[in-house]
BAMAR-580114 format. One record per residue (C-alpha): residue number from 1; residue in three letters; chain; x, y, z. Coordinates in steps of 0.5 Angstrom, whole numbers, padded with zeros to 4 digits, always signed. Example, Ala and Ser with C-alpha at 12.3 -4.5 7.8 and 13.67 -1.06 7.14 Angstrom:
(1; "Ala"; "A"; (+0025; -0009; +0016))
(2; "Ser"; "A"; (+0027; -0002; +0014))
//
This chain:
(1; "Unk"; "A"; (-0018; -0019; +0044))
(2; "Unk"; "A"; (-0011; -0019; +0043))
(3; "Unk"; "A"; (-0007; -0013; +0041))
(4; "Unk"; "A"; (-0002; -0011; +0037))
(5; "Unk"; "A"; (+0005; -0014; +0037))
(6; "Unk"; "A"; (+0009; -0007; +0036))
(7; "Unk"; "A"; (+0014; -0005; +0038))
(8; "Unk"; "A"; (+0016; -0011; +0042))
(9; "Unk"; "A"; (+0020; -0010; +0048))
(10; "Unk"; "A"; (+0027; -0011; +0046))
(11; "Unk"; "A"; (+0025; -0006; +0040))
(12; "Unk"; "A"; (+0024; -0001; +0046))
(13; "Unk"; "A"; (+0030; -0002; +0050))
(14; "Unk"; "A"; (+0034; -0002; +0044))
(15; "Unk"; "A"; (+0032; +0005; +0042))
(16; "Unk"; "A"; (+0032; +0008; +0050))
(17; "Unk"; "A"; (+0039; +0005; +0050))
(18; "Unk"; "A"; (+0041; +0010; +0044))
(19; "Unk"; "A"; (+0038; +0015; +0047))
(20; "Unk"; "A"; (+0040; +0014; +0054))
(21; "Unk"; "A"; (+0048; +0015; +0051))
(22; "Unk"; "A"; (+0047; +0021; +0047))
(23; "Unk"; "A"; (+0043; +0024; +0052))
(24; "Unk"; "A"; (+0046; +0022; +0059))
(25; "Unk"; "A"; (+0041; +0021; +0061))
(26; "Unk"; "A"; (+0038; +0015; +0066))
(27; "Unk"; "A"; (+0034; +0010; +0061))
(28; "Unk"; "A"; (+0028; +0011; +0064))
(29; "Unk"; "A"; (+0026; +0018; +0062))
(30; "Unk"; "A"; (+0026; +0017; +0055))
(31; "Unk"; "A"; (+0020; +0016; +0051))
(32; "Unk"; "A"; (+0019; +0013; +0045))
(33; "Unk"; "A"; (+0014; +0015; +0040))
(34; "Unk"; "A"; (+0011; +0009; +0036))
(35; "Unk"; "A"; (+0008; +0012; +0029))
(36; "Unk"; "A"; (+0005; +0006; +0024))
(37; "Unk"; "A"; (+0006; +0005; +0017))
(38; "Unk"; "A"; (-0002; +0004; +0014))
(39; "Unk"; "A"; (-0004; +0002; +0008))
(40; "Unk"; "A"; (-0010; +0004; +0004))
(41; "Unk"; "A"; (-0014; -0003; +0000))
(42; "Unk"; "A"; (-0019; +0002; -0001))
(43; "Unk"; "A"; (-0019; +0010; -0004))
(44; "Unk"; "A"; (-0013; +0010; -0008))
(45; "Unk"; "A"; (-0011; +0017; -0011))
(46; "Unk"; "A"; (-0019; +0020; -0009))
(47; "Unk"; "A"; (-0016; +0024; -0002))
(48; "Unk"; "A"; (-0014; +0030; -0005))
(49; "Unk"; "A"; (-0021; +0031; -0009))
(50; "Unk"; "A"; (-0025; +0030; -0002))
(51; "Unk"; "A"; (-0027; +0022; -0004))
(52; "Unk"; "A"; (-0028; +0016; +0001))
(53; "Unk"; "A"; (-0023; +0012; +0004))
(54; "Unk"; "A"; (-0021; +0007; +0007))
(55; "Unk"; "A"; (-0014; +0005; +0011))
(56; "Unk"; "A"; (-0011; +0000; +0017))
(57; "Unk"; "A"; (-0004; +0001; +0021))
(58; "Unk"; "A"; (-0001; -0005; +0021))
(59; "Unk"; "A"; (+0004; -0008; +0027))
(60; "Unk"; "A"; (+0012; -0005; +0023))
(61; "Unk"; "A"; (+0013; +0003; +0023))
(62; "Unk"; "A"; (+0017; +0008; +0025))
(63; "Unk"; "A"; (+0020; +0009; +0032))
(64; "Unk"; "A"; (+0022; +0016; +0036))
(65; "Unk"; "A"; (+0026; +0015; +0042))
(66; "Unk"; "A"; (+0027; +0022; +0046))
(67; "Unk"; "A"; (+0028; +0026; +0052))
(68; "Unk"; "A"; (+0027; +0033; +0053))
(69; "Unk"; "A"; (+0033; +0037; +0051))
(70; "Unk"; "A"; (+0032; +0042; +0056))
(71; "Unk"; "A"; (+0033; +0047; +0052))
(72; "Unk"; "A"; (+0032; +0050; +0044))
(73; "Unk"; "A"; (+0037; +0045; +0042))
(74; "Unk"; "A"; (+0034; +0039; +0037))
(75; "Unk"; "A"; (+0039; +0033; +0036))
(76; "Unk"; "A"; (+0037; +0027; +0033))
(77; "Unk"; "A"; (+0040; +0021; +0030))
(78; "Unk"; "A"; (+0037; +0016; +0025))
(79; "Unk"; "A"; (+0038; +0009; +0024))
(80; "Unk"; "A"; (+0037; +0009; +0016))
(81; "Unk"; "A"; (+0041; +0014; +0016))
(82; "Unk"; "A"; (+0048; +0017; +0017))
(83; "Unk"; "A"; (+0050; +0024; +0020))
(84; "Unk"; "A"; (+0047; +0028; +0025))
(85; "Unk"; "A"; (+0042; +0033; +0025))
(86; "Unk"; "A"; (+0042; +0039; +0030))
(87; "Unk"; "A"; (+0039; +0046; +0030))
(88; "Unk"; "A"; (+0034; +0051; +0034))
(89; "Unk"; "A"; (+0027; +0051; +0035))
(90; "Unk"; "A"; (+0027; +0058; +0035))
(91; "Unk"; "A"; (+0030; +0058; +0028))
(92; "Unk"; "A"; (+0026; +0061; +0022))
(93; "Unk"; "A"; (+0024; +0054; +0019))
(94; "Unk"; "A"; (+0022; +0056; +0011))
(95; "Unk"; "A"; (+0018; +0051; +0007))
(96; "Unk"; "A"; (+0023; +0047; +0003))
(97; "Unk"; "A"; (+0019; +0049; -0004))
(98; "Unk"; "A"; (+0020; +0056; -0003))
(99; "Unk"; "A"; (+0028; +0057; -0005))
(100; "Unk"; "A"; (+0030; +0059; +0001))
(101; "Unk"; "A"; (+0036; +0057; +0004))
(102; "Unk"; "A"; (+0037; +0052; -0002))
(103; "Unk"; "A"; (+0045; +0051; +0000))
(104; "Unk"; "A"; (+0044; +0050; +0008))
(105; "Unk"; "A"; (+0039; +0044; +0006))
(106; "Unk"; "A"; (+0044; +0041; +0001))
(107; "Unk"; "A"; (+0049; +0040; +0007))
(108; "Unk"; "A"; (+0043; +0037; +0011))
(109; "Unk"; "A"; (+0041; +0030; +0011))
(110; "Unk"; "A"; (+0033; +0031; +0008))
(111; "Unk"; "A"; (+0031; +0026; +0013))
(112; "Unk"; "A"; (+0032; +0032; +0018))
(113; "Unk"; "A"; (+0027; +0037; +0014))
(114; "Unk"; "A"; (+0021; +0032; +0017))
(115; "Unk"; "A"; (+0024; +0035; +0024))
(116; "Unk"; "A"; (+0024; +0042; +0022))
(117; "Unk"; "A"; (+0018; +0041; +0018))
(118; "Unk"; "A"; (+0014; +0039; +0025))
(119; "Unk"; "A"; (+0017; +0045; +0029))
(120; "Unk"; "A"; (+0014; +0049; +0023))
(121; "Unk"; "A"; (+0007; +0046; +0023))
(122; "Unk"; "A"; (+0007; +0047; +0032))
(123; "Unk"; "A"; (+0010; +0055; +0031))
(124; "Unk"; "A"; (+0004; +0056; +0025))
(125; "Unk"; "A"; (-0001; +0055; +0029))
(126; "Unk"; "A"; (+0002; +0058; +0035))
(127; "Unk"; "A"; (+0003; +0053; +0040))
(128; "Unk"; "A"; (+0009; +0055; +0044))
(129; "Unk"; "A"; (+0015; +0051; +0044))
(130; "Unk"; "A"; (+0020; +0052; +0049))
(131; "Unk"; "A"; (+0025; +0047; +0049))
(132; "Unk"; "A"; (+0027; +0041; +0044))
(133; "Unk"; "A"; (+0029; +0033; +0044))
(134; "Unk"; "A"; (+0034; +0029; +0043))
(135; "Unk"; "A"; (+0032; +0023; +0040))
(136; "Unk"; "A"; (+0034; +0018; +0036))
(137; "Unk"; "A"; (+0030; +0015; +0030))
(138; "Unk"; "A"; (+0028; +0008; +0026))
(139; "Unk"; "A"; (+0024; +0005; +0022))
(140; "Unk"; "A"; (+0022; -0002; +0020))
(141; "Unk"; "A"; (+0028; -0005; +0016))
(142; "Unk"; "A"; (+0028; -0006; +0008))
(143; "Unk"; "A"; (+0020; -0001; +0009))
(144; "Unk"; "A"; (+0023; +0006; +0008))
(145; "Unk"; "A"; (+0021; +0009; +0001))
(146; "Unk"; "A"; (+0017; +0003; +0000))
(147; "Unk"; "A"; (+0011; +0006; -0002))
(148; "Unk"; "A"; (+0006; +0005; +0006))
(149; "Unk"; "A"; (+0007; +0012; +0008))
(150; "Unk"; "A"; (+0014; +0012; +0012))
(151; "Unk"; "A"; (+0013; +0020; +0011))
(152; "Unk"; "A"; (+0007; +0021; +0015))
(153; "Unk"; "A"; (+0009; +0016; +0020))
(154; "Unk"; "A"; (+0015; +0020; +0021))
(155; "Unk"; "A"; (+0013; +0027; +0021))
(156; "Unk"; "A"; (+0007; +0025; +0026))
(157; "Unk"; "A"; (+0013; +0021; +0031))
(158; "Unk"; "A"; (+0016; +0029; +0031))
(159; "Unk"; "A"; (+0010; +0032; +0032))
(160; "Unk"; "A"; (+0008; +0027; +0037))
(161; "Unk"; "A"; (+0016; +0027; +0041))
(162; "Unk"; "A"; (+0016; +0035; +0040))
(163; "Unk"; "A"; (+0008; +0036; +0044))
(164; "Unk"; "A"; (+0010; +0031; +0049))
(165; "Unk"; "A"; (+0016; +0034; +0051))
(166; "Unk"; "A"; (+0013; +0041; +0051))
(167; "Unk"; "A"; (+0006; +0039; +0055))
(168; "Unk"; "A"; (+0002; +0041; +0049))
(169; "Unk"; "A"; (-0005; +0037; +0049))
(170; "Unk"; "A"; (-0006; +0035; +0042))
(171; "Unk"; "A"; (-0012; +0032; +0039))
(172; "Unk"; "A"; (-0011; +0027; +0034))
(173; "Unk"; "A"; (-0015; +0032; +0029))
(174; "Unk"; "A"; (-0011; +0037; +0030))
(175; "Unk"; "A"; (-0004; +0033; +0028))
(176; "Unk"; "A"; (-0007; +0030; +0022))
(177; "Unk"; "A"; (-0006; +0037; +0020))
(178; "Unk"; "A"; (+0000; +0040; +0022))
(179; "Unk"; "A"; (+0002; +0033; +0018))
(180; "Unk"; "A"; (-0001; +0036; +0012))
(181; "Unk"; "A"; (+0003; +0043; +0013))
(182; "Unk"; "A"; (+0010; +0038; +0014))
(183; "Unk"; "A"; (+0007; +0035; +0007))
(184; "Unk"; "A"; (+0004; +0041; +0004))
(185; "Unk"; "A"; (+0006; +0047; +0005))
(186; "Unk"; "A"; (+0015; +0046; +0008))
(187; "Unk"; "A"; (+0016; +0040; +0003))
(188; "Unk"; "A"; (+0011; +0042; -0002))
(189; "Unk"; "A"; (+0008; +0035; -0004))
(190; "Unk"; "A"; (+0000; +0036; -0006))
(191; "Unk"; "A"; (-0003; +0030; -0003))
(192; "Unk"; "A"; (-0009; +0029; +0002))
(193; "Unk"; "A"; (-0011; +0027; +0009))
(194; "Unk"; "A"; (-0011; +0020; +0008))
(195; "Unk"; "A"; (-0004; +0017; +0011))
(196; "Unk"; "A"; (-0004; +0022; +0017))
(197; "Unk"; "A"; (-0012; +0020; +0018))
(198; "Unk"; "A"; (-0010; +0013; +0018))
(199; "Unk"; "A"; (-0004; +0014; +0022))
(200; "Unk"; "A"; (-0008; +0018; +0028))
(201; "Unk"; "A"; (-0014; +0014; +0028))
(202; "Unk"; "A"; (-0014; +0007; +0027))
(203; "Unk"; "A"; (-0016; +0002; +0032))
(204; "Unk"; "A"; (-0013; -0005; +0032))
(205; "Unk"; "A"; (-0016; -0010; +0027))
(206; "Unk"; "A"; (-0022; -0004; +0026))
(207; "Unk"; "A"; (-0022; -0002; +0018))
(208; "Unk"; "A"; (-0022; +0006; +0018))
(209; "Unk"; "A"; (-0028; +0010; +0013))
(210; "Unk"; "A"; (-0026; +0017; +0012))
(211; "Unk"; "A"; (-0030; +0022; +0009))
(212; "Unk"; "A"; (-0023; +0027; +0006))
(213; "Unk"; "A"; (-0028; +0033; +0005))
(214; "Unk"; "A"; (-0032; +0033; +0012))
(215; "Unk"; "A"; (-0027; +0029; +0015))
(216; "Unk"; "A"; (-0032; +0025; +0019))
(217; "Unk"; "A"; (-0029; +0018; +0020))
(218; "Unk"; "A"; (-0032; +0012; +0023))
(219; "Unk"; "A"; (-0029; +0005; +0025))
(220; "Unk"; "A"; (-0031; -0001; +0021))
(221; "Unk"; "A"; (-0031; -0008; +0027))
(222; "Unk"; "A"; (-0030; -0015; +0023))
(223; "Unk"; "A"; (-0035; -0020; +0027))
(224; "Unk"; "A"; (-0033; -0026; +0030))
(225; "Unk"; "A"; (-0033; -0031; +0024))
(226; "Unk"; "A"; (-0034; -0038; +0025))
(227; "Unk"; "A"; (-0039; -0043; +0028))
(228; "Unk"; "A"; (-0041; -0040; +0034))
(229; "Unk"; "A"; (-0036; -0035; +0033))
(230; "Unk"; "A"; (-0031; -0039; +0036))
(231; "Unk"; "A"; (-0026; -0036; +0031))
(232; "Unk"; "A"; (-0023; -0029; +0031))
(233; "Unk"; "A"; (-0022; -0025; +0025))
(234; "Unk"; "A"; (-0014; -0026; +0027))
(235; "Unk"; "A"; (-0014; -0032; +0024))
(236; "Unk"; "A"; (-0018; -0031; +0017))
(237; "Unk"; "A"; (-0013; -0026; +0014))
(238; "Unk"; "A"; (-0006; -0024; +0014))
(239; "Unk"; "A"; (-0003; -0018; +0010))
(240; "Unk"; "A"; (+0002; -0019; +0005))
(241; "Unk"; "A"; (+0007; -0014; +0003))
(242; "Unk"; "A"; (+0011; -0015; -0003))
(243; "Unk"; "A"; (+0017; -0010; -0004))
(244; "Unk"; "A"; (+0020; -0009; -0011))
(245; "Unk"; "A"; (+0026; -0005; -0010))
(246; "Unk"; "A"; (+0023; +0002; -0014))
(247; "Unk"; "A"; (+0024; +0008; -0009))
(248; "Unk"; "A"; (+0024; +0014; -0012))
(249; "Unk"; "A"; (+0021; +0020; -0007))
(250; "Unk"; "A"; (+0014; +0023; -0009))
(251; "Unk"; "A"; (+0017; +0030; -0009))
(252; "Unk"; "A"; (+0021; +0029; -0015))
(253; "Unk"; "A"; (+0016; +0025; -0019))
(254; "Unk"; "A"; (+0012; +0030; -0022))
(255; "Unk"; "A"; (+0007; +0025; -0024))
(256; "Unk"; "A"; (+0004; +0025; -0018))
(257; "Unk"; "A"; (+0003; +0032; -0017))
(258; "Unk"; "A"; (+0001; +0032; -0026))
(259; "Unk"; "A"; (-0005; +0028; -0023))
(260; "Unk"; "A"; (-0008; +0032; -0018))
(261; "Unk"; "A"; (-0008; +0038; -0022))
(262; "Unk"; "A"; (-0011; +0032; -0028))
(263; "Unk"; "A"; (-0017; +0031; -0022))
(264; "Unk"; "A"; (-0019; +0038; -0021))
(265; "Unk"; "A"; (-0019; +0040; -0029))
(266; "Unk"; "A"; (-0024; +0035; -0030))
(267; "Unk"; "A"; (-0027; +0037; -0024))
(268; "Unk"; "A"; (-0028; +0044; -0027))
(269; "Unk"; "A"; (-0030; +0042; -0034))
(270; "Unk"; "A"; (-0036; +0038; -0031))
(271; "Unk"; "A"; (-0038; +0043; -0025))
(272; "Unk"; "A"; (-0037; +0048; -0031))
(273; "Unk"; "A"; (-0042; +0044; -0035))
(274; "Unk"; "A"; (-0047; +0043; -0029))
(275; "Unk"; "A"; (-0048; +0050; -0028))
(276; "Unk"; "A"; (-0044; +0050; -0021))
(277; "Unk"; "A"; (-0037; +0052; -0023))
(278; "Unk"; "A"; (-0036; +0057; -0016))
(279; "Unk"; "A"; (-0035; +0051; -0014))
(280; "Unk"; "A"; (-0028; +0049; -0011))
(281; "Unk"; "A"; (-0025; +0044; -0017))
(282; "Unk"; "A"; (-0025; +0037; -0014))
(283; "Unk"; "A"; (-0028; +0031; -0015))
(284; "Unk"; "A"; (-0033; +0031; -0009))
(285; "Unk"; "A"; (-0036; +0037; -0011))
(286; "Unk"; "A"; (-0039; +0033; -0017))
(287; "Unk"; "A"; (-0046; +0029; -0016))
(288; "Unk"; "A"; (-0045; +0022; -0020))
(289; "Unk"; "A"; (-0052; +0024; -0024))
(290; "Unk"; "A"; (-0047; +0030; -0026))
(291; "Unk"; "A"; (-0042; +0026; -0028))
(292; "Unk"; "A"; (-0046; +0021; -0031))
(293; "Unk"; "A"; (-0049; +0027; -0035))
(294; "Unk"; "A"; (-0043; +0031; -0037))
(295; "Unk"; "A"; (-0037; +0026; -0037))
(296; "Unk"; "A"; (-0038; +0025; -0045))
(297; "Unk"; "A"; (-0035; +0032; -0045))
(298; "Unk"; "A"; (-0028; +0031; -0042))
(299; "Unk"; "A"; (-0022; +0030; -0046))
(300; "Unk"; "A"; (-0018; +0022; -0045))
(301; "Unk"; "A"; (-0015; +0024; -0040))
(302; "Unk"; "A"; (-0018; +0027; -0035))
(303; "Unk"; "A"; (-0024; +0022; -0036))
(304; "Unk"; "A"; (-0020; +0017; -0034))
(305; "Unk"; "A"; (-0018; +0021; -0027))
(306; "Unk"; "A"; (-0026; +0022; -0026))
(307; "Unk"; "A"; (-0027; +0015; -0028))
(308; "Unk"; "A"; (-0023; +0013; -0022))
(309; "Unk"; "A"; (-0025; +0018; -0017))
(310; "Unk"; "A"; (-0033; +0016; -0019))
(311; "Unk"; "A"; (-0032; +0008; -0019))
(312; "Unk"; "A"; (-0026; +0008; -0013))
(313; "Unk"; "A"; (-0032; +0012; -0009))
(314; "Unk"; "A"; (-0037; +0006; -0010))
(315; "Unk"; "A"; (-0031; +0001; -0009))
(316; "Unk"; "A"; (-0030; +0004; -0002))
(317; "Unk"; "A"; (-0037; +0003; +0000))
(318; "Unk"; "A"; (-0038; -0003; -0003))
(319; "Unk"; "A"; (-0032; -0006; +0001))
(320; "Unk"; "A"; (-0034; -0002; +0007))
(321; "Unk"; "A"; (-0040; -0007; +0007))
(322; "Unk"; "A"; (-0036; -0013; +0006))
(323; "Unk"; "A"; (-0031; -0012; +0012))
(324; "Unk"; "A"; (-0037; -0011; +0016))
(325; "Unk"; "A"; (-0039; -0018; +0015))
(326; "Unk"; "A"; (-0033; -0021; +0014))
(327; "Unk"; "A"; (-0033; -0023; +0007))
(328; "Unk"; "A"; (-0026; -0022; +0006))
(329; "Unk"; "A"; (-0026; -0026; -0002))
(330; "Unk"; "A"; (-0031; -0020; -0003))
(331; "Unk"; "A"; (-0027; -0015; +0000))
(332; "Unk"; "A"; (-0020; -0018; -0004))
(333; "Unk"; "A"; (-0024; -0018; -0011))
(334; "Unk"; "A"; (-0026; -0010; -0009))
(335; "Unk"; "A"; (-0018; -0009; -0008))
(336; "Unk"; "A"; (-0016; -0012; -0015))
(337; "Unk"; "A"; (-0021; -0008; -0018))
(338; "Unk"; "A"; (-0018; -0002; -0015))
(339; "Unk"; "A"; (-0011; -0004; -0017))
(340; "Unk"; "A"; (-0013; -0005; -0024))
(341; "Unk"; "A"; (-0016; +0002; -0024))
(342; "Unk"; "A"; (-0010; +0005; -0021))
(343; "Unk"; "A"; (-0007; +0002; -0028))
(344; "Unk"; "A"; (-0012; +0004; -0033))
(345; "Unk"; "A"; (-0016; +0010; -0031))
(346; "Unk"; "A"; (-0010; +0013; -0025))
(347; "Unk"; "A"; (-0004; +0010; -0030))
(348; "Unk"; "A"; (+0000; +0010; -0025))
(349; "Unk"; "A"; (+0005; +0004; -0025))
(350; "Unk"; "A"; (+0011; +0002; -0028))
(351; "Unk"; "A"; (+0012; -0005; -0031))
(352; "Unk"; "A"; (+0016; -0008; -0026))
(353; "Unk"; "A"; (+0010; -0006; -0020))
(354; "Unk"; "A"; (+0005; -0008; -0025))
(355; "Unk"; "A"; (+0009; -0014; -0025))
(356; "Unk"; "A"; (+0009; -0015; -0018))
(357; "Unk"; "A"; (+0002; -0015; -0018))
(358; "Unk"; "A"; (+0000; -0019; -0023))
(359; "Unk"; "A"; (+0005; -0024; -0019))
(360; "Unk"; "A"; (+0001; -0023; -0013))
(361; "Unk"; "A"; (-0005; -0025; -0015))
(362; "Unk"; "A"; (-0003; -0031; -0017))
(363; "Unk"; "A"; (+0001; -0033; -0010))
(364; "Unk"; "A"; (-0004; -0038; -0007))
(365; "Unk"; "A"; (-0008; -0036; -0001))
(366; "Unk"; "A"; (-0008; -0028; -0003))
(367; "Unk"; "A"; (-0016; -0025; -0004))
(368; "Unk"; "A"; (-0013; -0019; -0007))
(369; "Unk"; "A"; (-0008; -0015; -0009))
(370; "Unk"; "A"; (-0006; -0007; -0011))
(371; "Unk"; "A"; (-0001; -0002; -0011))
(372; "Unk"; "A"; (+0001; +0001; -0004))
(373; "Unk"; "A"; (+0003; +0009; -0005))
(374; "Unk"; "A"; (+0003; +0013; -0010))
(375; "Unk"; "A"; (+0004; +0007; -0015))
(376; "Unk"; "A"; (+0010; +0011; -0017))
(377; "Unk"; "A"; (+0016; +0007; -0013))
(378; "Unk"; "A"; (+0014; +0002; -0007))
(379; "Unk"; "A"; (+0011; -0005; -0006))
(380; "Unk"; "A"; (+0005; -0008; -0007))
(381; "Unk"; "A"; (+0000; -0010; -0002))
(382; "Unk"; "A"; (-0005; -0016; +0000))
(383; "Unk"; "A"; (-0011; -0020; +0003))
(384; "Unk"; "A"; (-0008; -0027; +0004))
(385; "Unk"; "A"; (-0011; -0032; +0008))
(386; "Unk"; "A"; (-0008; -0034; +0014))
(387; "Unk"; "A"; (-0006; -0041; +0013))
(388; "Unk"; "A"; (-0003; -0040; +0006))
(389; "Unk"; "A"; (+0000; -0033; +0008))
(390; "Unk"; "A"; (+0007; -0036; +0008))
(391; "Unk"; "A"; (+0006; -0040; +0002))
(392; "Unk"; "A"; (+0005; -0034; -0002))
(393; "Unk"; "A"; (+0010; -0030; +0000))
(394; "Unk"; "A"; (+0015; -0035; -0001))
(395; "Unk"; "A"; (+0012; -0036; -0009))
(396; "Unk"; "A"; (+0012; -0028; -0010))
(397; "Unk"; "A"; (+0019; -0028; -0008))
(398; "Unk"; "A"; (+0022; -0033; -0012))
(399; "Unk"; "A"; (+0017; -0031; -0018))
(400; "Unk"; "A"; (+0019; -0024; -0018))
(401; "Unk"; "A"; (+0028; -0026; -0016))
(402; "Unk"; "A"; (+0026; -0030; -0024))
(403; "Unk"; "A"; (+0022; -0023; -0027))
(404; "Unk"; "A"; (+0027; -0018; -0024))
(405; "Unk"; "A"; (+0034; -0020; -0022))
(406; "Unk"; "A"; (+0037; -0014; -0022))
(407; "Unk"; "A"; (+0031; -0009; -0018))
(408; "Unk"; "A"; (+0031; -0016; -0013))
(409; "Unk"; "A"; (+0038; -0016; -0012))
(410; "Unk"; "A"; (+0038; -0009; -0008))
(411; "Unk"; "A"; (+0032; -0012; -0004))
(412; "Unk"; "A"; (+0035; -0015; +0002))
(413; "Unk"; "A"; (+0032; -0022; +0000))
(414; "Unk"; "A"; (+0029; -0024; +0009))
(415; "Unk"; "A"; (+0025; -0017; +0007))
(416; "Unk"; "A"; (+0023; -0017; +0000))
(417; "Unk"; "A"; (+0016; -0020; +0002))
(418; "Unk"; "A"; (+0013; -0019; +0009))
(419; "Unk"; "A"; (+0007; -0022; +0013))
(420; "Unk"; "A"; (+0004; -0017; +0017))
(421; "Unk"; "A"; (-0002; -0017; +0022))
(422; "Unk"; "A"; (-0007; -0010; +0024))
(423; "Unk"; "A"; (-0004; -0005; +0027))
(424; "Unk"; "A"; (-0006; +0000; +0032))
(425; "Unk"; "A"; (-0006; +0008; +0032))
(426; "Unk"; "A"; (+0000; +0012; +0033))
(427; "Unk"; "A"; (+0003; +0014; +0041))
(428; "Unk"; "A"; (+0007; +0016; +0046))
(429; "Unk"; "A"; (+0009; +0011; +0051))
//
C-alpha cells in the first residue's frame, strides 16, 4: 500500500535550511516534527461528554523543524507569523486563563503560547526538561484557523520537538494528554480528546473509532474494492475541503464553551431523573433507555444538545460499519446527517458556513458534506468521488465567489477548495 504524500522532500529541505540558518547548524541535524491536520466525518461535538468518534489525518498539516538548542533557550520562528518568540524552559509557565502575566502575553505573539503551553503540559507532569530548541514552524497554507484542528496540530509538533530533543520516550496516550493540558488547562478552551486522538493515532487510509470515556480505540481497514479487488480504496474518495473565509479562535467564541456547559445540564437533569445523579454529568454517563425515558423533561435547548449527542452516537457506529465495507455513499449520507444535526440540534453555524455546505452538497461527486471544527469559523469538509473531485471543488469555488464575495476575496482563491488524500499520524522524522 502506498503511503502518505506529506511532507514532501522540498517541503523538508525548506524548512532545514531555515533552521540551519538560524541555528548554525549543519542541515543534517535538524529534525522535523510533521503533525497532520484531522478532520472528524463522524462524532461532532459529542468528545467532551465521552461519546464515540471518528477522524482521519489528512496528507496538509503543520511542520516543526528544530535543533537542540543546548541550553534552557527556546527560540522559534514561524512562517504564518511575524516576530520571534524566545524564553526559557526554566521559567514559570502560567496557564493563560489565570490572569496572570496579562501585559507580557499582550506583547507576545499568541502563536508563541502553544510553546509554552507544552513546556507546561511536560513540567506538570514532571518530565524533566533540561534543554530547549530552536525551530521554525509552518502550516499548510490558507488552513491555519480554518476549522481542521491546526491547534492540536501544532501543540502536538512542540511536545513532539521538545521530547525528541530531551531523550524523553513518550506514548502517544501520553501526549494526547499533555495536548489536552495546552488546550484545557494553559489556554483555558473546554474541548475533548478527539483532535489530539485523531493526530497521535491514525494510520494511513484507516478510519479511527475512539470511545472519549474509555479511550479505547480501534483502526477501522477499508477493503479492496472492485472486481477481484483489483481497485484500491485510493482511487474511490478524495477528501474535499472547502474554506469560507470565517476564522475566529474558539477561545473568543463563548458559544462553543456555552454549549458544553448545555451537554452536561442536560446531562444532569436526565441523570437526576433516573435516579443516578453521583454521576459525573456528561452525556455518556446517560444509558439511551434513560434518555428515551426522561428526555421529555429537558428544557428546548438542552434537548436539542441531548438530541445530537444520542443521535451522533448511533451515526458513528452506523458509519463505522459502512467504512468497514466500503460503502462510502452510506457513510457520505451519515456525514450530511450529522451536519444537519450540528444546525438543528447543536446550532452551531453562520450563514455564510451553512451556505457552504448546502453548496457542497450540491458539487458533483461529493458523497457528503459537514461543518469541520467547531462549526463556529472554518471550512467544510467532504467525501467526494475520486474521478469527479476536481470538477466539484471548481463548481464550489465558483458558486461560493457568487454567494459571498466579500468572505471569498480574503481567501486566496489557489486555496479556497483543497482536494486531499488520507493522512497518517504525527512524527518525528
Amino acid at each position: 500500500m502506498a503511503e502518505s504524500s506529506w511532507p514532501s522532500q522540498p517541503q523538508l529541505d525548506e524548512i532545514r535550511g531555515v533552521v540551519s540558518e538560524m541555528s548554525g547548524r549543519g542541515r543534517e541535524e535538524v529534525r522535523c516534527a510533521a503533525s497532520p491536520y484531522r478532520i472528524c466525518p463522524l462524532g461532532a461535538h459529542i468528545d467532551h461528554q465521552g461519546g464515540i468518534v471518528s477522524a482521519m489525518t489528512i496528507n496538509k498539516g503543520i511542520l516543526l523543524g528544530f535543533i537542540p538548542s543546548g541550553d534552557t533557550q527556546v527560540i522559534l520562528r514561524s512562517g504564518q507569523f511575524k516576530g520571534e518568540v524566545r524564553f526559557r524552559i526554566d521559567e514559570v509557565s502560567c496557564p493563560m486563563n489565570n490572569g496572570n502575566d496579562a501585559s507580557k502575553r499582550d506583547e507576545e505573539s499568541d502563536w508563541g503560547s502553544y510553546a509554552r503551553g507544552a513546556v507546561y503540559a511536560l513540567q506538570s507532569r514532571k518530565n524533566c526538561l533540561v534543554q530547549g530548541i530552536i525551530g521554525y514552524i509552518c502550516g499548510t497554507e490558507g488552513m491555519d484557523s480554518s476549522g481542521i484542528s491546526s491547534s492540536a496540530a501544532v501543540g502536538i509538533a512542540y511536545l513532539m520537538a521538545l521530547e525528541n530533543a530531551n531523550n524523553l520516550i513518550v506514548s502517544p496516550e501520553e501526549n494526547i494528554e499533555y495536548d489536552r493540558l495546552i488546550e484545557n488547562e494553559f489556554r483555558g478552551l473546554r474541548n475533548g480528546i478527539l483532535d489530539q486522538s485523531a493526530i497521535l493515532l491514525s494510520s494511513y487510509g484507516s478510519l479511527l473509532c475512539m470511545n472519549c470515556k474509555t479511550k479505547e480505540h480501534k483502526l477501522i481497514h477499508p477493503p479492496k474494492l472492485g472486481k477481484n479487488h483489483e481497485t484500491e480504496w485510493q482511487e474511490a474518495y478524495k477528501i474535499l475541503l472547502a474554506f469560507s473565509g470565517l476564522k475566529h479562535a474558539l477561545t473568543e467564541n463563548s458559544g462553543y464553551n456555552r454549549r458544553v456547559g448545555e451537554c452536561q445540564e442536560a446531562a444532569s437533569v436526565l441523570l437526576h431523573a433516573s435516579g443516578n445523579g453521583a454521576a459525573e454529568p456528561v452525556l455518556s454517563n446517560v444509558e439511551p433507555e434513560a434518555y428515551q425515558t426522561h428526555k421529555h423533561i429537558l428544557e428546548s435547548n438542552l434537548a436539542k444538545r441531548a438530541e445530537h449527542y444520542f443521535s451522533e452516537n448511533m451515526r458513528v457506529i452506523k458509519g463505522l460499519e459502512a467504512w468497514a465495507s466500503g460503502r462510502f455513499k452510506d457513510f457520505g449520507t451519515l456525514i450530511t446527517e450529522s451536519g444537519l444535526s450540528s444546525i438543528q440540534n447543536y446550532e452551531c453555524g453562520c450563514k455564510p458556513l451553512i451556505q457552504l455546505r448546502e453548496i457542497v452538497l450540491k458539487a458533483p461527486g461529493v458523497f457528503g458534506a459537514r461543518f469541520s471544527g467547531a462549526g463556529f469559523r472554518g471550512c467544510c469538509v467532504a467525501l467526494v468521488d475520486a474521478n469527479l473531485a476536481a470538477e466539484a471543488a471548481s463548481f464550489v469555488r465558483e458558486v461560493y465567489n457568487k454567494l459571498q464575495p466579500d468572505l471569498a476575496s480574503q481567501l486566496n482563491q489557489e486555496h479556497a477548495v483543497v482536494i486531499c488524500e488520507a493522512g497518517d499520524c504525527a512524527r518525528v522524522i
